[in-house]
MMTF fields as JSON, N, C-alpha, C and O atoms, coordinates in Angstrom:
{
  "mmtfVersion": "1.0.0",
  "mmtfProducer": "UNKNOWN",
  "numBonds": 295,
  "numAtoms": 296,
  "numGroups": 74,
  "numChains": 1,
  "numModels": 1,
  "chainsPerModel": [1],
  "groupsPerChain": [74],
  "chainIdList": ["A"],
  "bondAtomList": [4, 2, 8, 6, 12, 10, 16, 14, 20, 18, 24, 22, 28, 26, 32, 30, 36, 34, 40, 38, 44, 42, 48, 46, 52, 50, 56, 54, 60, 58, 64, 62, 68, 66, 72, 70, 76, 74, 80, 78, 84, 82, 88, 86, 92, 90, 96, 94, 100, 98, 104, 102, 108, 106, 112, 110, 116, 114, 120, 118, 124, 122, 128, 126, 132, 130, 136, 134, 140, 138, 144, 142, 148, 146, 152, 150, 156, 154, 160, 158, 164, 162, 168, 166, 172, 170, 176, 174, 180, 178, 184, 182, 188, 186, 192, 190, 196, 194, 200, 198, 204, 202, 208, 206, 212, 210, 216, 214, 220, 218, 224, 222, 228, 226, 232, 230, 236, 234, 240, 238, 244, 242, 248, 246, 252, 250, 256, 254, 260, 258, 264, 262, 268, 266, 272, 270, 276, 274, 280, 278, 284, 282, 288, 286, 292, 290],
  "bondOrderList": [1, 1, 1, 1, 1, 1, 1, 1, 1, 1, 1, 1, 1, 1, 1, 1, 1, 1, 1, 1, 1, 1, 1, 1, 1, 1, 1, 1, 1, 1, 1, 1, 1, 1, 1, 1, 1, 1, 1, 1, 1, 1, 1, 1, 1, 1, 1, 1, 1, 1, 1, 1, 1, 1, 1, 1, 1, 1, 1, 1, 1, 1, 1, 1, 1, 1, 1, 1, 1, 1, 1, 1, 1],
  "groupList": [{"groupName": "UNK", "atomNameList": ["N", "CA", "C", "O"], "elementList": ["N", "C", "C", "O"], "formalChargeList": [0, 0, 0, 0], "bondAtomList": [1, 0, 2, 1, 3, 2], "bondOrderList": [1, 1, 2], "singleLetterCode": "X", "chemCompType": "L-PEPTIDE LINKING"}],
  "groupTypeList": [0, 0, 0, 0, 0, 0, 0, 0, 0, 0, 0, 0, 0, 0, 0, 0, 0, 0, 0, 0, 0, 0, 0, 0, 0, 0, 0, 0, 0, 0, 0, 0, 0, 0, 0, 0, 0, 0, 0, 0, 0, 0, 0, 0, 0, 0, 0, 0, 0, 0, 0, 0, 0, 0, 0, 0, 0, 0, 0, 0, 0, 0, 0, 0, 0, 0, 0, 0, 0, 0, 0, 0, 0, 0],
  "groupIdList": [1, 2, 3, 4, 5, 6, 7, 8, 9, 10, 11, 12, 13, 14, 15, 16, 17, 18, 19, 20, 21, 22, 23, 24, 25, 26, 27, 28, 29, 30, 31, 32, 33, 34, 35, 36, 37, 38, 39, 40, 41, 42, 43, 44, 45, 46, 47, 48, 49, 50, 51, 52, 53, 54, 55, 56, 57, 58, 59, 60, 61, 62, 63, 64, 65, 66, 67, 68, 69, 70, 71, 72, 73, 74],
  "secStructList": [7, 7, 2, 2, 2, 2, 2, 2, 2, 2, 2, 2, 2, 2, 2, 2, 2, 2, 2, 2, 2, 2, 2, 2, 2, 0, 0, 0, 0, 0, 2, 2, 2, 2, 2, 2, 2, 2, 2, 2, 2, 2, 2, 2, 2, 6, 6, 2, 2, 2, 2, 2, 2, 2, 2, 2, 2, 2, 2, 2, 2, 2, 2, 2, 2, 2, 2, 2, 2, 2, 2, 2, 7, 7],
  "xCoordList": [236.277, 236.14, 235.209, 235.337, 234.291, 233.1, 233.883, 235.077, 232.974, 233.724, 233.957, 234.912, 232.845, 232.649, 233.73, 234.368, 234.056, 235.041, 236.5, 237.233, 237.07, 238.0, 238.131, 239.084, 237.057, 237.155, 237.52, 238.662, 236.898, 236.914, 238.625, 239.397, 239.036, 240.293, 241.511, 242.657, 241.137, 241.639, 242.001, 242.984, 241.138, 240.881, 241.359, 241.824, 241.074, 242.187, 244.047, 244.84, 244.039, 245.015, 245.762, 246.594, 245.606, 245.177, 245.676, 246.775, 244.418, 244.276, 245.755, 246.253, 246.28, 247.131, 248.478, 249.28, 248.916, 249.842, 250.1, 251.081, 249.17, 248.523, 249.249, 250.199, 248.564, 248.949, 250.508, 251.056, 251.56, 252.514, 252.998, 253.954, 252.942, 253.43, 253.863, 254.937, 252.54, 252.271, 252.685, 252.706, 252.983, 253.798, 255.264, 255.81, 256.042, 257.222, 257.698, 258.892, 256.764, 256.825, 256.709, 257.376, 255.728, 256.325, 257.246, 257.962, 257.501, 258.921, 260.012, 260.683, 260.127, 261.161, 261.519, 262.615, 259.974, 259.512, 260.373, 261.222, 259.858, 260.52, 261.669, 262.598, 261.761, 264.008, 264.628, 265.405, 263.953, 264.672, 264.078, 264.855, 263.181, 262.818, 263.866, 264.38, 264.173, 264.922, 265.743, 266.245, 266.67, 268.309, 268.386, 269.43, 267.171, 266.937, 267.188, 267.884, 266.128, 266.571, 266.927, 266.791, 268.177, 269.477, 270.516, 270.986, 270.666, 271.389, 270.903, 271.755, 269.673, 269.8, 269.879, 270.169, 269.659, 270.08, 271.617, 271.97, 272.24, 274.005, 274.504, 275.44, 273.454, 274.132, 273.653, 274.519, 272.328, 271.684, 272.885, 272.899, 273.716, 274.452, 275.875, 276.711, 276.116, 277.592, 277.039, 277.666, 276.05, 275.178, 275.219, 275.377, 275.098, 274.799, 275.616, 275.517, 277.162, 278.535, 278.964, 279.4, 278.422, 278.972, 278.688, 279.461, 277.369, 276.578, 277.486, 278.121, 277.749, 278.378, 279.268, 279.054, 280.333, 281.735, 281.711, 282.673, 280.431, 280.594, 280.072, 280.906, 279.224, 278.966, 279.551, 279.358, 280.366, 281.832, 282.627, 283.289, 282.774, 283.62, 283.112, 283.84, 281.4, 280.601, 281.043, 281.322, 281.052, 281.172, 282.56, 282.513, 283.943, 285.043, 285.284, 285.812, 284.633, 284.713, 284.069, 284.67, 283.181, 282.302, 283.05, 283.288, 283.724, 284.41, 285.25, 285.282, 286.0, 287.447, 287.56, 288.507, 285.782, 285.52, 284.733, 284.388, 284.329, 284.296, 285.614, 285.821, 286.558, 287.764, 288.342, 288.748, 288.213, 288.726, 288.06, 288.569, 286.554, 285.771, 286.722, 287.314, 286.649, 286.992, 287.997, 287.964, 288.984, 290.001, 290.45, 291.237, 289.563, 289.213, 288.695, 288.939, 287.576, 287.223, 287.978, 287.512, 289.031, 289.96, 290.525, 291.212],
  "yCoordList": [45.754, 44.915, 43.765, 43.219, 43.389, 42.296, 41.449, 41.557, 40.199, 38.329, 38.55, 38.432, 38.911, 38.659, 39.675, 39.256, 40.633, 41.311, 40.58, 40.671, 39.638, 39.193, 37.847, 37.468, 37.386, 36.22, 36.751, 36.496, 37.249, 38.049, 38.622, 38.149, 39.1, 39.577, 38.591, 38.894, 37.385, 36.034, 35.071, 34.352, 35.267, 34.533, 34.95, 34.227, 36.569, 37.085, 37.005, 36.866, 37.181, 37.157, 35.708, 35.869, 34.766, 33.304, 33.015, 32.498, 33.532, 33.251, 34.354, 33.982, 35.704, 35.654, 35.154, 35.485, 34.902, 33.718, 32.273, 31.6, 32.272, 30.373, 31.039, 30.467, 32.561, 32.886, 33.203, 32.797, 33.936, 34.112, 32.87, 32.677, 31.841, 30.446, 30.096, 29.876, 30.151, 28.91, 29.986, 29.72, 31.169, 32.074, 31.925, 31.988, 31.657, 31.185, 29.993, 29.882, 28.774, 28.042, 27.834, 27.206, 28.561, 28.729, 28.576, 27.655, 30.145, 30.809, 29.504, 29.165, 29.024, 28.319, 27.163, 26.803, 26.605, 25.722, 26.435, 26.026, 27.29, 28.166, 28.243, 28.263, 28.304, 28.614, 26.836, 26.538, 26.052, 24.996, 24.511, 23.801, 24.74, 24.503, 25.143, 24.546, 26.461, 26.932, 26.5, 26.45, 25.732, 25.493, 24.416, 24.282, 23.281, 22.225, 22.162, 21.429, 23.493, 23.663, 23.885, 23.734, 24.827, 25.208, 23.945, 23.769, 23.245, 22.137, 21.124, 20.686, 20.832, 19.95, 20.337, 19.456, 22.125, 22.458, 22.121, 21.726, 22.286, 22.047, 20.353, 19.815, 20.067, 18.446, 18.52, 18.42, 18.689, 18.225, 18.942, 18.589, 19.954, 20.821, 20.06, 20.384, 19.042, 18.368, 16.918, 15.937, 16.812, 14.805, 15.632, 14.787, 16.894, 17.065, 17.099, 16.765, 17.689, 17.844, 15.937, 15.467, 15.273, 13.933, 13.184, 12.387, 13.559, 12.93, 13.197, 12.23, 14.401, 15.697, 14.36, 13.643, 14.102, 13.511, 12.073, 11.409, 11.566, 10.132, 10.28, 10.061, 10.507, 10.493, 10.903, 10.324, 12.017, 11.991, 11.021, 11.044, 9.897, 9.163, 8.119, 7.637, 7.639, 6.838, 6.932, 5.98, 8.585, 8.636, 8.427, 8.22, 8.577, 8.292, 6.827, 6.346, 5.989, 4.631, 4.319, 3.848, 4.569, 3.961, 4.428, 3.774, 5.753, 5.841, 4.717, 3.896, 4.613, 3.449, 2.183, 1.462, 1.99, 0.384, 0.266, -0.877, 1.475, 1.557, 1.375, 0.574, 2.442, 1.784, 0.158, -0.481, -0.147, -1.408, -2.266, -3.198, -1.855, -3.019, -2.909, -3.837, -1.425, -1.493, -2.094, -2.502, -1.951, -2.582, -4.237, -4.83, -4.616, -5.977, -6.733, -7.94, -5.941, -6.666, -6.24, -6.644, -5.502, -5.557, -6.938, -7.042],
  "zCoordList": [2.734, 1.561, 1.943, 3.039, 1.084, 1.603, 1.323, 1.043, 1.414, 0.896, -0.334, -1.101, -0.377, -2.431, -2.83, -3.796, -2.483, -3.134, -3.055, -4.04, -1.553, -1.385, -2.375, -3.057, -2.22, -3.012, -4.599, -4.981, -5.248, -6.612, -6.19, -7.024, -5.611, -5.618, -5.484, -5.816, -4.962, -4.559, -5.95, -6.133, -6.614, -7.562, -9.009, -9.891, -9.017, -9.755, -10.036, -10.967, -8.665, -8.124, -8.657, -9.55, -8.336, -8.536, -9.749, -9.951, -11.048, -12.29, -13.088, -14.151, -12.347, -13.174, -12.167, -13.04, -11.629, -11.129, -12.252, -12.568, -12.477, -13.383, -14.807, -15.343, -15.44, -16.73, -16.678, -17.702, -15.598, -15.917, -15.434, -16.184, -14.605, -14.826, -16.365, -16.925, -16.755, -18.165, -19.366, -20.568, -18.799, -19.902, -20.12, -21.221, -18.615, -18.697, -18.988, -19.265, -18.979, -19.351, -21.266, -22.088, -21.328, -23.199, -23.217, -23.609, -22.459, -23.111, -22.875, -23.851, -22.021, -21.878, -22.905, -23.334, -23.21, -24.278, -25.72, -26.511, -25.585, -27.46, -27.174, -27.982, -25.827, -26.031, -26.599, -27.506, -25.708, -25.955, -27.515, -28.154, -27.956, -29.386, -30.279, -31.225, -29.909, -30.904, -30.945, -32.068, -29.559, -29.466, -30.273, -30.91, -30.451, -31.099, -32.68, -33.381, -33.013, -34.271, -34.902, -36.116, -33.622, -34.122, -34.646, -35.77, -33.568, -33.399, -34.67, -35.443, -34.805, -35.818, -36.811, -37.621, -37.574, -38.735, -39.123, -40.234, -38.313, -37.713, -38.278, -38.87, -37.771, -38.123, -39.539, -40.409, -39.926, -40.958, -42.411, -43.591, -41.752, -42.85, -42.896, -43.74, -41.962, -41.874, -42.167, -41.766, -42.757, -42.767, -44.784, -45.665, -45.177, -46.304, -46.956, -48.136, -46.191, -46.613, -47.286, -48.337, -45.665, -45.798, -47.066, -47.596, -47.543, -48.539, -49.476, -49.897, -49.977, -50.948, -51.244, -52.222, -50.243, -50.423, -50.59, -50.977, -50.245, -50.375, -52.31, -53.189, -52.499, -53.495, -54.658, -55.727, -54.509, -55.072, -55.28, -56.318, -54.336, -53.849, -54.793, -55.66, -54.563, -55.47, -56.982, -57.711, -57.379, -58.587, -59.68, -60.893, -58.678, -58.971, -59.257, -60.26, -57.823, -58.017, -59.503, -60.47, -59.452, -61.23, -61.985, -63.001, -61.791, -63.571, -63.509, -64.426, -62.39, -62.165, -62.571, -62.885, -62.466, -62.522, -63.865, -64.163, -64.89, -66.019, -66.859, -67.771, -66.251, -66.75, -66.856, -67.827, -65.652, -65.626, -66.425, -67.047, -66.405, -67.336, -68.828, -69.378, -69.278, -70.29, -71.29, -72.451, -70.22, -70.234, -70.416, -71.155, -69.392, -69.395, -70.085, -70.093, -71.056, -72.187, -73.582, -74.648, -73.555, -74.955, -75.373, -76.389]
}
């Protein structure tokens, strides 16, 4: 094998080392992306529940305090 062939074989060699590096590194990237957007779909569905119930809660109070107005001005 000449230089030039070792070197050329060196360098190959080399360049895919670098590509399955920075391939596992995606991958690892997309795993933890996904767990992310697992996780915050999760909250974002128990922050929507919370909303659900406060605002319920909002809307009971106003009838209550419609009542009372009402009341209050007889």
């Amino acid at each position: 094998m000449t230089e030039l062939e070792s070197q050329l074989l060196k360098s190959v060699t080399e360049y895919q080392r670098q590509q399955e590096q920075q391939q596992a590194g995606l991958s690892s990237s997309y795993k933890a992306l996904q767990q992310m957007f697992t996780t915050t779909s999760a909250e974002n569905q128990e922050l929507r529940t919370q909303v659900q119930s406060l605002a319920e809660q909002v809307s009971g109070l106003e009838s209550q305090l419609s009542r009372l107005m009402k009341l209050l001005t007889k």
